[in-house]
Each structure stands twice: as structure tokens, then as C-alpha cells.
matplotlib code that plots the C-alpha trace (Angstrom):
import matplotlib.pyplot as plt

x = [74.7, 72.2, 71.5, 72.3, 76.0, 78.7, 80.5, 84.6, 86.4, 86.3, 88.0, 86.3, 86.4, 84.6, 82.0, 81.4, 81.0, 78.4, 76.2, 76.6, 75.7, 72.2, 72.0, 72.7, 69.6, 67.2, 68.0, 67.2, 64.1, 63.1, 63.4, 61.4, 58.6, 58.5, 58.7, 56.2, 54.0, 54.2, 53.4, 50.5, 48.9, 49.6, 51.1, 48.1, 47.7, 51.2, 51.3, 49.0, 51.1, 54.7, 52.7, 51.6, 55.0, 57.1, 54.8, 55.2, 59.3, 59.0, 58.6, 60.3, 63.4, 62.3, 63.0, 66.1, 67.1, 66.7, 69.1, 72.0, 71.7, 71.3, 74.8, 76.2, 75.4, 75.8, 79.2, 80.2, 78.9, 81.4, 84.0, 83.0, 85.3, 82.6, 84.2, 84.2, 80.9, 77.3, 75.4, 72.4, 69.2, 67.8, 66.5, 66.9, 63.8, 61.4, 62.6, 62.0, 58.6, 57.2, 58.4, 56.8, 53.5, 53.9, 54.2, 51.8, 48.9, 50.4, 49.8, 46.5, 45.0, 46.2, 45.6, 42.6, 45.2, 47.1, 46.1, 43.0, 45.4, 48.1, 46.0, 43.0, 40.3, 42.7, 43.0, 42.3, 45.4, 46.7, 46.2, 49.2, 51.3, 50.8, 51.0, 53.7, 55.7, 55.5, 57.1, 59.6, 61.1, 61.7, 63.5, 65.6, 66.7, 67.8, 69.8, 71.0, 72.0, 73.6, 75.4, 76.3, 78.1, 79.6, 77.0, 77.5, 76.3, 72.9, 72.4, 72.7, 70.6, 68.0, 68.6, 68.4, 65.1, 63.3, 63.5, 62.9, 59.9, 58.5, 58.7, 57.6, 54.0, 53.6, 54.2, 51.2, 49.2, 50.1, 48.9, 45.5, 44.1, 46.3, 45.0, 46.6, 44.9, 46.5, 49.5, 49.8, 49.5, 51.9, 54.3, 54.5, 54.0, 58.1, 58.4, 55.6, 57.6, 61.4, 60.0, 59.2, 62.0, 64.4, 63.1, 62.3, 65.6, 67.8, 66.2, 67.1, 70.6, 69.3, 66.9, 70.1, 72.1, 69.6, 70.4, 72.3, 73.6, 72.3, 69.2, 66.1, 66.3, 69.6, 68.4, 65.2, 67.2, 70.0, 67.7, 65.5, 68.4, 69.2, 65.3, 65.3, 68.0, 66.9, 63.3, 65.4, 66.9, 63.4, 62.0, 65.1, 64.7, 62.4, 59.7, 60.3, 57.7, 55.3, 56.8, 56.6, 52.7, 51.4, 53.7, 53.0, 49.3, 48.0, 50.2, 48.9, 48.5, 50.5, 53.4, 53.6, 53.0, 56.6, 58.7, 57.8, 58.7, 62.3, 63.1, 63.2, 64.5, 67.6, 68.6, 68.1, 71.9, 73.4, 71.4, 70.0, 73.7, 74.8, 71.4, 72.1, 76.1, 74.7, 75.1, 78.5, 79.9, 78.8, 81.1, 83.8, 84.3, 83.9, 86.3, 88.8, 88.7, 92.2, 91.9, 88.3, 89.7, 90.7, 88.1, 85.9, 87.6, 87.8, 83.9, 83.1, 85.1, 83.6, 80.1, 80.9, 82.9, 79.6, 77.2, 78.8, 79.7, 75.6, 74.8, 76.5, 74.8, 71.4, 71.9, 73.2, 70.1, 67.5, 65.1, 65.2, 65.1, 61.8, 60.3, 60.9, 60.5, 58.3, 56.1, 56.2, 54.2, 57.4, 59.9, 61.6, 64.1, 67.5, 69.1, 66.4, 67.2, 70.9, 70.5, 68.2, 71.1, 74.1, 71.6, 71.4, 75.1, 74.8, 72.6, 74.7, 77.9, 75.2, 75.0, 79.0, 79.4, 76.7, 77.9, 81.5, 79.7, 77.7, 81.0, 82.6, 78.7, 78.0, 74.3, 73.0, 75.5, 74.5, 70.8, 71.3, 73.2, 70.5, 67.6, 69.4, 69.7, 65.8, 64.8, 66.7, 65.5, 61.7, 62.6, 63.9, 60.5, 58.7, 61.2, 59.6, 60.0, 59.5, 59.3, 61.0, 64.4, 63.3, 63.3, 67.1, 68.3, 66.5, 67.9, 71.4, 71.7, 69.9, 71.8, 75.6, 74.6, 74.1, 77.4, 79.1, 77.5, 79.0, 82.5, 82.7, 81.8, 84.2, 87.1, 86.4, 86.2, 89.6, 90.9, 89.8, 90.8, 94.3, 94.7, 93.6, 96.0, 98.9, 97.8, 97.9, 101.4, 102.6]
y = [317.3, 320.5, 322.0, 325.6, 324.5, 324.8, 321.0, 320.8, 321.4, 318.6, 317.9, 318.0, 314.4, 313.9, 316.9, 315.0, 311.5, 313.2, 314.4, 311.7, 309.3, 311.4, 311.2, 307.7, 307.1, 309.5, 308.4, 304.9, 305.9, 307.7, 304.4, 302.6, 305.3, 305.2, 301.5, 300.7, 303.4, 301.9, 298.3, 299.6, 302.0, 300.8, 302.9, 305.4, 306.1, 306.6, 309.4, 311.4, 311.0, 311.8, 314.7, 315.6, 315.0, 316.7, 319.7, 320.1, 319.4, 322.0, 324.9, 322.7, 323.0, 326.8, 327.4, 325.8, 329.4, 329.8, 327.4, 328.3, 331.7, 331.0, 329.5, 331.8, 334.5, 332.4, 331.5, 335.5, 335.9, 333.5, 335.0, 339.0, 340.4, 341.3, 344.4, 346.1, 344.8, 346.6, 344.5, 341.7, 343.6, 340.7, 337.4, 334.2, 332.6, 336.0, 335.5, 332.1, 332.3, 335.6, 333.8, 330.5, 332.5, 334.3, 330.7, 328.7, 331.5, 332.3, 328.6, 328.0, 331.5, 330.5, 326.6, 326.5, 328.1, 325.2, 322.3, 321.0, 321.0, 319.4, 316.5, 316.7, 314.9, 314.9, 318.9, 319.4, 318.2, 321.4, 321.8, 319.5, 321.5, 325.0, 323.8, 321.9, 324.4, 326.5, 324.8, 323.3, 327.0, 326.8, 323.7, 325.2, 328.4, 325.9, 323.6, 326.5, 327.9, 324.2, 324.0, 327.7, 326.7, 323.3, 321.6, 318.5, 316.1, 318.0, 318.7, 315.1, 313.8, 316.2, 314.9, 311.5, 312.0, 314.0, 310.4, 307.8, 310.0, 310.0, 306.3, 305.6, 307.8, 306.7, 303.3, 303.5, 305.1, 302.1, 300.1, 301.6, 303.9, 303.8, 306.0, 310.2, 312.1, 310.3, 309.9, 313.3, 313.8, 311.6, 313.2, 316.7, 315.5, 315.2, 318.7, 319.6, 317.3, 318.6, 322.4, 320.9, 318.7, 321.7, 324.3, 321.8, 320.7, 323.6, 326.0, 329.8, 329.3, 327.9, 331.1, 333.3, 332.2, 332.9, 336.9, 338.5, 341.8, 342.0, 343.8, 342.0, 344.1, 342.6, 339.2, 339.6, 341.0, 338.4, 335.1, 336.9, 335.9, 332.3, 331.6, 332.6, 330.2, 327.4, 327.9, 326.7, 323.8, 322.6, 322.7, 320.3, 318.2, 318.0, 320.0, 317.9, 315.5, 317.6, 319.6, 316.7, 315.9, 319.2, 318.9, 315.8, 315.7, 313.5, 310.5, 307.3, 307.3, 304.2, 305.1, 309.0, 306.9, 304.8, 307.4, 309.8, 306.5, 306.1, 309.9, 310.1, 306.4, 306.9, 310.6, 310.0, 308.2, 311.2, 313.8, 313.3, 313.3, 316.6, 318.8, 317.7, 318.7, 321.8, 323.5, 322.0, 322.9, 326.6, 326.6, 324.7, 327.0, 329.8, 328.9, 327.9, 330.6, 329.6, 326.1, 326.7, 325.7, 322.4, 321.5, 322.2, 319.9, 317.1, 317.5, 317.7, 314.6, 312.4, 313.3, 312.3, 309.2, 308.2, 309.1, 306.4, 304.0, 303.5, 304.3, 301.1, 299.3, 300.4, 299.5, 295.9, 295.3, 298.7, 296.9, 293.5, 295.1, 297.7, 294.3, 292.2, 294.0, 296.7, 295.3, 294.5, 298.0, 300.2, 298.4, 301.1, 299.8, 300.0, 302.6, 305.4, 304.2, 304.8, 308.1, 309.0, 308.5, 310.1, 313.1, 313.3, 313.6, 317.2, 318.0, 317.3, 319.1, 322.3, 321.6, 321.4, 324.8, 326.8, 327.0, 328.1, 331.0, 331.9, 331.8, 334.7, 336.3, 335.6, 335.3, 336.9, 334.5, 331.4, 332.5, 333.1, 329.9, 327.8, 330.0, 329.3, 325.6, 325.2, 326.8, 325.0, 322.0, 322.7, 324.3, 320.9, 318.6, 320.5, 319.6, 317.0, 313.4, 310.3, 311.7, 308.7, 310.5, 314.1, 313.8, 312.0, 314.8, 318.2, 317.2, 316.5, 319.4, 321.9, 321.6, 321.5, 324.9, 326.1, 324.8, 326.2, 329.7, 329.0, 328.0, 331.1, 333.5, 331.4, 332.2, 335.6, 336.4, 334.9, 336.8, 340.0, 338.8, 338.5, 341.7, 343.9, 341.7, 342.7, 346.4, 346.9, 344.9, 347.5]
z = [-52.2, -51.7, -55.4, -53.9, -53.2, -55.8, -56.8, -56.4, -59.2, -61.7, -64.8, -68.6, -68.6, -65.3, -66.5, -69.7, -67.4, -65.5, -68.2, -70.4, -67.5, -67.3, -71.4, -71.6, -68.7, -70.2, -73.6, -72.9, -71.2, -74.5, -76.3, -73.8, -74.1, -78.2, -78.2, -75.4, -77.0, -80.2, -79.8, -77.4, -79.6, -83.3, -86.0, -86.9, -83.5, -83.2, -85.8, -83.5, -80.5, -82.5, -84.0, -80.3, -78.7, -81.8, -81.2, -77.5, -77.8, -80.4, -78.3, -75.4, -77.8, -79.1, -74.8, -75.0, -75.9, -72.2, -71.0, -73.1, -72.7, -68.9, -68.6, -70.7, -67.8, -65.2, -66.6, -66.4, -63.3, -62.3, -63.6, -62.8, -60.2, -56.9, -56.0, -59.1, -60.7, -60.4, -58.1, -58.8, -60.1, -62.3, -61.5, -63.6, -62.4, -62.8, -65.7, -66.9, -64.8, -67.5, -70.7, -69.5, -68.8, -72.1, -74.0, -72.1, -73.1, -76.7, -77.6, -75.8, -77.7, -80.7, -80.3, -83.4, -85.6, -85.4, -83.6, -85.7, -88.7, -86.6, -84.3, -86.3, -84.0, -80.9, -81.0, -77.5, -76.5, -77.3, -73.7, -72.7, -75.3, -73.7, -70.1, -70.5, -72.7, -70.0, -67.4, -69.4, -69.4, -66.0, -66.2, -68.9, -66.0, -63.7, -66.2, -67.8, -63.9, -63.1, -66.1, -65.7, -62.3, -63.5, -61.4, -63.5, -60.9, -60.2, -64.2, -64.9, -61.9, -63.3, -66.8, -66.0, -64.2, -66.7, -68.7, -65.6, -64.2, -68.1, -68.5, -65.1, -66.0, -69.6, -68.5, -65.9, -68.3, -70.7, -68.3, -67.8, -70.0, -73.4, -75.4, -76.7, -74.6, -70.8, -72.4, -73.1, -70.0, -68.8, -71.0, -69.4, -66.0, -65.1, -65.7, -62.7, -60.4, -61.4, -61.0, -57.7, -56.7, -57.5, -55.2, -52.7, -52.6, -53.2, -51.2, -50.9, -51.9, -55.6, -55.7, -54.6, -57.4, -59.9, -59.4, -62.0, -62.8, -66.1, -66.7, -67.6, -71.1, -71.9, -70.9, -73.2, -76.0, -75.2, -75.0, -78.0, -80.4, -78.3, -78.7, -82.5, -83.7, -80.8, -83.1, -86.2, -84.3, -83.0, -86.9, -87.7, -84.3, -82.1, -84.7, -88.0, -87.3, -86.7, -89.8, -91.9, -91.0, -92.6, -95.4, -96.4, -95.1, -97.3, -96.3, -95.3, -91.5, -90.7, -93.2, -91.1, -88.5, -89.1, -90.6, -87.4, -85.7, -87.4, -87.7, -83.4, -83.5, -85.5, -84.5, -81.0, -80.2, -81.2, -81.2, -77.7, -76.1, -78.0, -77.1, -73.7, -73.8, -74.7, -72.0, -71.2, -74.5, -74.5, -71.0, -72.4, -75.2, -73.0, -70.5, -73.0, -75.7, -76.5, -77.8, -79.5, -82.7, -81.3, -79.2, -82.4, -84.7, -81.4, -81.2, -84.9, -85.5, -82.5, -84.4, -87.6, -86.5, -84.5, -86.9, -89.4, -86.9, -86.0, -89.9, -90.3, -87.7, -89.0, -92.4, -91.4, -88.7, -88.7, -91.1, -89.3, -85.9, -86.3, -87.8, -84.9, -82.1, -83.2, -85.9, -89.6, -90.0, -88.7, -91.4, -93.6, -96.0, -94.1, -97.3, -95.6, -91.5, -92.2, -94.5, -91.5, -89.3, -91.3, -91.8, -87.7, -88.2, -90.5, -87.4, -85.1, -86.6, -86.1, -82.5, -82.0, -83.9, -82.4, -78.9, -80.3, -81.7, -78.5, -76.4, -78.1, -78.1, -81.7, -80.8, -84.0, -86.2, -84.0, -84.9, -88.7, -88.8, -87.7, -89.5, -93.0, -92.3, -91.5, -94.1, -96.7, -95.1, -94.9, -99.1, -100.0, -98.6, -101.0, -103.9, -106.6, -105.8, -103.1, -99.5, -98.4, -100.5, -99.5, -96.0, -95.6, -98.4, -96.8, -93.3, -94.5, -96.8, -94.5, -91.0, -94.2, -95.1, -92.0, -90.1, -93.8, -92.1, -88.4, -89.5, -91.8, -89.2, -86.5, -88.9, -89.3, -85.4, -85.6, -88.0, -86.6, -82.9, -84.7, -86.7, -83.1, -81.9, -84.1, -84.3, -80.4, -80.2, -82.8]

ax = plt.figure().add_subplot(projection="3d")
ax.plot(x, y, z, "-o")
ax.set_aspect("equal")
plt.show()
């Protein structure tokens, strides 16, 4: 199938089929990458590559803003009458081209603010961050677009090979040079050859669809709020380690080293399926503002359900699993793998909320939602007592407060939508 042409009409089950078919690949490809890493480079190394892949999946996750905030305009476009609406004057991939450029050279100017306290020796691979920040906000356009145009087939090809094509390089790096600085570089490299793979492929007809009829003000101001609370939800995912290395800075290397280790470990089964769905579930809600409330409670439940299910598992094997197959100097007692896990959980409910607020164009709730819940999670690290309780504590009660804030918000919409409703009918 050509990326530029639209897929038939599939069902929600099928759409979910397709993306969770990428997930599951790119998910497993994540393990194989933190595992092969691990035993290759030991656990104080280690600690400088989680800190050097948390901070470039930071602002990868800070430009996830892009991506949701692309389908959300994509998905209107869809749905805008042609005759009636103001024609195309913006385009998507202008767009995501200027905020890359603005990123890559906001983090490479600033980089001795914050990488020598970040990757101490290692600081020059600051370079890798800012380069491959930037491009990632391209990719984020074009997944936004697919997803935008139920493109589920496309999105999860493209999902699926973001985690092959990172394997495959770290895994030749591995083989020959293992050591931060390549691997670094093998890290951002997928995001060079999907930029290129896209346009390659899709051709005019993908560039085409990237016009829309909103201005570039709107899509500033628009994705300005999207980025804001995407920056919460990189401090509680993809940013914690790198959080957690300047707050607790005078760890021992190896023990940063293994908790970095478990924190990606045990979130990753959950919370690398629902950032993906992302997309899918901002269109869902959109598409079926009717049964919001339903498709809520369906999605909130199938998180918490999971996150016990493989809180269970990791207290009954975590411990005896990171000691055999990783090494004795990843064990963590199996109470903090499975609190790990259930906290992943608290994220995850944040990640089924926020899109219901974005389809009704809550932006600035979605945004305060996930701003509250970072900062009461970075507050609580810096509570008294054992880091190894902190860290399962702040990102369980951080991510509570702030779905408390979405779900408030969601029932008021409703409320309103309700009493308008009443008062036109009379």
C-alpha cells in the first residue's frame, strides 16, 4: 500500500490489531536493546546510557505534543465539509520541520547547562540528543497524519520499525565498538531512515495531505498546550531516569544503574502499548463523542486489570529473572519491581484520560492535568526516606492526582454539554 492513499474502512478492533501488532514488535525490540545493552556494558555504564537515552526520549516524548495534536487536525480535516470550508494555507510538515530546527539548536546551545551535570564525562553526547530530538518531530507529523487518517496499517509498520531498525544498529554496534558514545548513535539512527523511508515511499500524495486549513498561529498555539502537558508526561516517563539521576546524584553508580534498569523494564508492558494507542485513542474519542464515558471506563479498566495481572507476575519471578538473565547486579527486591509496575498503572490511567480531554479540545485541562501530576511526583522524591520507597510512592501518587484533575474536568464538560442541551430544547 502507497502511504499517500487512504486504508478501507476498518473496524476499532482491527485498528487496535494493527497498532498493537507494531507495539508488541517495537516493544520487544526495546527489551532486546536494554537487555543486550546491559549485559554488554555492565551496570555503571548502563547508568550513563539510561541517563543518555531517558534524556533524548524526553524531549522525543515533550514532541509527542506534535503527534496528538496532528491527528487531532487531521481528524477535522476529515470531517470538514470541502465546499464550505476556507481552503489549505498551512502545512503539517513546515511545521514539524521549524519546531524540529527550533529543538535540535535550543538543546545544542544550551547543552553545558545541562549535560555535564547529566552524563558527566560523556557530555558530548549531547550531540545525539539535539539531533535526534529534531527529527523525531518529524516522525511525530507523520504518525500524528497516519493516525489522523486511520492509517493503522502504515502507523504500525512505522511503529514496528522504529524498534527493529534500533535493535538491528545497537546490536551492530554491540558487536563492534560497545561503548556510549556509538551506541548513541545507534539509538537515533531509525529516526534518519523513517524521515526517509516515508517520503520516499509516499511521495507527493503524503506531502499533499499534510495541508491544512488552520493557520500556523493556531497550530503553534494549539500544539503549544499539547507540548506543555506532553513535557509533564516525559518527566513521569520517558524523563524520570534522567529525573531521578540529578535528584539522587549521589547514588551509587551500579544501584542508578539497576533501578534506571527496572523503572523502563517494568513500565514498558503497559506503558509502551498506551503511548503508542495514543493517537488511536484521541480519534476514537473523537469520532465517538457519544459513548466517551464508556469507552473511558472500558480503557481505564483494561489498565488497571493489566497492571495487576504483570504486578503479580513480577513479584512471583522479577527478582529471580533480572538475576538470571541480567546479572546479580540488576536484582531489586521483587516488593519495589511490582510497586514499579502498579505505579506504571497510575501512569497509565493518565494516558487513557488525556486523549478524552483533547477530543472535546480541553487542551489547556489535558495540560494542567499532567503538569500537576509531575510536579507532585518530582515534590514527593525529595520527601525524607529510602529512594527505593520514594520512587514507587511519587510515581503512583503523582500520575492519581492528576487523572483526579482529568476526570473532574470530563464531568464538568458533561454537565455543561447537558444543561445547553436542556436550555435549547426548552
Amino acid at each position: 500500500m502507497v502511504v499517500g492513499e487512504p486504508e478501507p474502512a476498518a473496524g476499532a478492533r482491527q485498528s487496535v490489531l494493527w497498532m498493537l501488532g507494531g507495539t508488541i514488535i517495537t516493544g520487544l525490540a526495546g527489551y532486546l536493546v536494554m537487555w543486550l545493552t546491559a549485559r554488554a556494558i555492565g551496570a555503571a555504564e548502563y547508568a550513563v546510557f539510561g541517563v543518555f537515552w531517558s534524556a533524548l526520549f524526553l524531549v522525543v516524548g515533550v514532541l509527542f505534543g506534535l503527534q496528538q495534536e496532528a491527528t487531532r487536525v487531521v481528524v477535522d480535516e476529515t470531517q470538514t465539509d470541502e465546499a464550505s470550508a476556507p481552503r489549505r494555507r498551512s502545512s503539517l510538515w513546515v511545521f514539524a520541520a521549524g519546531a524540529g530546527l527550533l529543538v535540535a539548536v535550543a538543546l545544542a546551545a544550551t547543552a553545558l547547562l545541562w549535560a555535564p551535570p547529566a552524563l558527566g564525562d560523556h557530555s558530548m553526547l549531547a550531540v545525539q540528543v539535539a539531533l535526534g530530538s529534531g527529527l523525531s518531530a518529524i516522525v511525530a507529523v507523520a504518525s500524528g497524519m497516519l493516525a489522523g487518517r486511520q492509517r493503522w496499517r502504515v502507523l504500525g509498520a512505522v511503529i514496528a520499525a522504529d524498534g527493529l531498525l534500533r535493535l538491528t544498529c545497537v546490536g551492530v554496534v554491540l558487536l563492534t565498538l560497545p561503548t556510549p558514545g556509538p551506541l548513541a548513535w545507534a539509538v537515533i539512527a531509525p529516526y534518519v531512515l523513517i524521515v526517509t523511508g516515508l517520503f520516499a515511499i509516499g511521495g507527493r500524495r503524503f506531502i499533499r495531505d499534510g495541508r491544512v486549513r488552520l493557520s500556523y498561529r493556531r497550530l503553534t498555539a494549539n500544539s503549544g498546550q499539547t507540548v506543555v502537558a506532553a513535557s509533564a508526561t516525559a518527566v513521569l516517563i520517558n524523563g524520570f531516569p534522567l529525573v531521578l539521576s540529578l535528584v539522587a546524584h549521589d547514588l551509587d553508580a551500579a544501584l542508578l544503574g539497576a533501578l534506571i534498569f527496572a523503572i523502563t523494564l517494568t513500565r514498558a508492558p503497559l506503558l509502551v502499548p498506551l503511548m503508542a494507542l495514543q493517537s488511536y485513542l484521541v480519534t476514537a474519542f473523537t469520532l465517538r463523542r457519544d459513548e466517551q464515558r464508556r469507552l473511558l471506563v472500558t480503557w481505564l479498566g483494561i489498565v488497571a486489570v493489566g497492571a495487576v495481572a504483570i504486578a503479580t507476575v513480577v513479584w512471583l519471578a522479577g527478582e529471580w529473572a533480572l538475576d538470571v538473565f541480567v546479572g546479580p547486579e540488576f536484582a531489586l527486591p521483587a516488593s519495589l519491581l511490582a510497586g514499579l509496575v502498579l505505579a506504571a498503572g497510575c501512569i497509565g490511567a493518565l494516558c487513557v484520560s488525556g486523549p478524552a480531554l483533547l477530543a472535546r479540545g480541553l487542551h489547556t485541562a489535558y495540560a494542567v492535568g499532567w503538569v500537576v501530576a509531575s510536579v507532585a511526583t518530582v515534590v514527593i522524591l525529595f520527601l525524607p526516606g529510602p529512594i527505593t520507597v520514594l520512587i514507587p510512592l511519587a510515581l503512583a501518587a503523582g500520575p492519581l492526582v492528576g487523572v483526579a484533575v482529568h476526570l473532574i474536568v470530563l464531568a464538568r464538560s458533561r454537565s455543561d454539554r447537558r444543561a445547553m442541551t436542556v436550555a435549547s430544547a426548552g
